[in-house]
C-alpha positions in Angstrom: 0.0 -2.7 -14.2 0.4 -5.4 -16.3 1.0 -9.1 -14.9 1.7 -12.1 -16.8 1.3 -14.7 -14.5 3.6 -16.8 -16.1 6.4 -14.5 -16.5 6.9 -11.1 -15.4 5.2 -7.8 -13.8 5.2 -4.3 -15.6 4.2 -1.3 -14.0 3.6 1.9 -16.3 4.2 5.2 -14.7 3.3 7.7 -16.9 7.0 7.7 -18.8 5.9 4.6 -20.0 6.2 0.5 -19.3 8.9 -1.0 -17.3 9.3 -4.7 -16.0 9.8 -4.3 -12.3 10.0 -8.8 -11.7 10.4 -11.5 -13.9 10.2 -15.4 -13.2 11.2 -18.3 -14.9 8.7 -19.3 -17.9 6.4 -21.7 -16.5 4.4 -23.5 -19.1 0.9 -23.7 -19.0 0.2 -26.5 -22.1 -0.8 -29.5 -19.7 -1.0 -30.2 -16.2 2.9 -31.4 -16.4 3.8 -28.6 -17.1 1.5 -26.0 -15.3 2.2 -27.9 -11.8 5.7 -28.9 -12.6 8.5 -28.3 -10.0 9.1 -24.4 -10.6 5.6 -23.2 -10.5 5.0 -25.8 -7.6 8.2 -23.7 -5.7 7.0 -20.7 -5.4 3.6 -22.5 -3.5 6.0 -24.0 -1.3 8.2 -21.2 -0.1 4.9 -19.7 0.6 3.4 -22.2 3.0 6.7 -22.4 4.4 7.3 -18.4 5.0 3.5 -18.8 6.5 4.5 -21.4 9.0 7.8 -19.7 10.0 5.6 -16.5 10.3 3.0 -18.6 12.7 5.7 -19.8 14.7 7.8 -16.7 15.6 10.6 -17.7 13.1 11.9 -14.7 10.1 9.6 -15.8 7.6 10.7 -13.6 4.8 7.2 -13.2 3.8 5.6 -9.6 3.3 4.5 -7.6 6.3 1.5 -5.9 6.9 2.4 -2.8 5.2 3.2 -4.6 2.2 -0.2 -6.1 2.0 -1.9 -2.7 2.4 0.5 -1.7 -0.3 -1.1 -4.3 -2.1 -4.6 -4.0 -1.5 -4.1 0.1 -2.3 -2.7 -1.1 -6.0 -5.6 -3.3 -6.6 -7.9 -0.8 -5.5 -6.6 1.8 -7.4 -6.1 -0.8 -10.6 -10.1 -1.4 -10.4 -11.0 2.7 -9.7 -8.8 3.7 -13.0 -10.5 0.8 -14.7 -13.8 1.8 -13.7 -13.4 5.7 -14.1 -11.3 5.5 -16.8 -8.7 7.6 -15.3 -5.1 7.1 -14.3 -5.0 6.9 -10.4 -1.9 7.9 -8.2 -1.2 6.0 -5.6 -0.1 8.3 -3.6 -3.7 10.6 -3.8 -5.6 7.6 -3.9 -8.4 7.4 -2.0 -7.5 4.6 0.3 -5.3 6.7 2.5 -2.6 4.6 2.6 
């Protein structure tokens, strides 16, 4: 996995890299830039998806699976780093 925080995701899987999500460029020279309106979005929509969650609303935030999903990639990102190995999801050793 390889994110650019800035710009987009890529996932290799075995066949070889593939962007999987992109977002707009955000720039990162100065604090005008780094906190400017798109980068300050995506903040946003998350505290608002949180409330909406909190109050019972469709959020259109992740579920719970999706953060175990999550936590299993990181896991598995710091187990191949570690090991040196390449680490399939789907044997890891989470279990998920």
């Amino acid at each position: 996995m390889d994110l650019d925080a800035y710009h987009e995701l890529r996932i290799s899987d075995g066949a070889g890299w593939r962007t999987v999500s992109t977002q707009p460029s955000v720039g990162y020279e100065d604090s005008n830039t780094a906190f400017g309106d798109v980068r300050m979005q995506a903040y946003r929509s998350q505290i608002s998806a949180f409330t909406d969650a909190i109050r019972g609303n469709p959020s259109g935030g992740g579920t719970g699976l999706d953060g175990r999903a999550g936590v299993e990639v990181c896991i598995a990102m710091l187990t191949s780093s570690r090991e040196r190995r390449w680490v399939d999801l789907q044997t890891s050793s989470t279990g998920v």
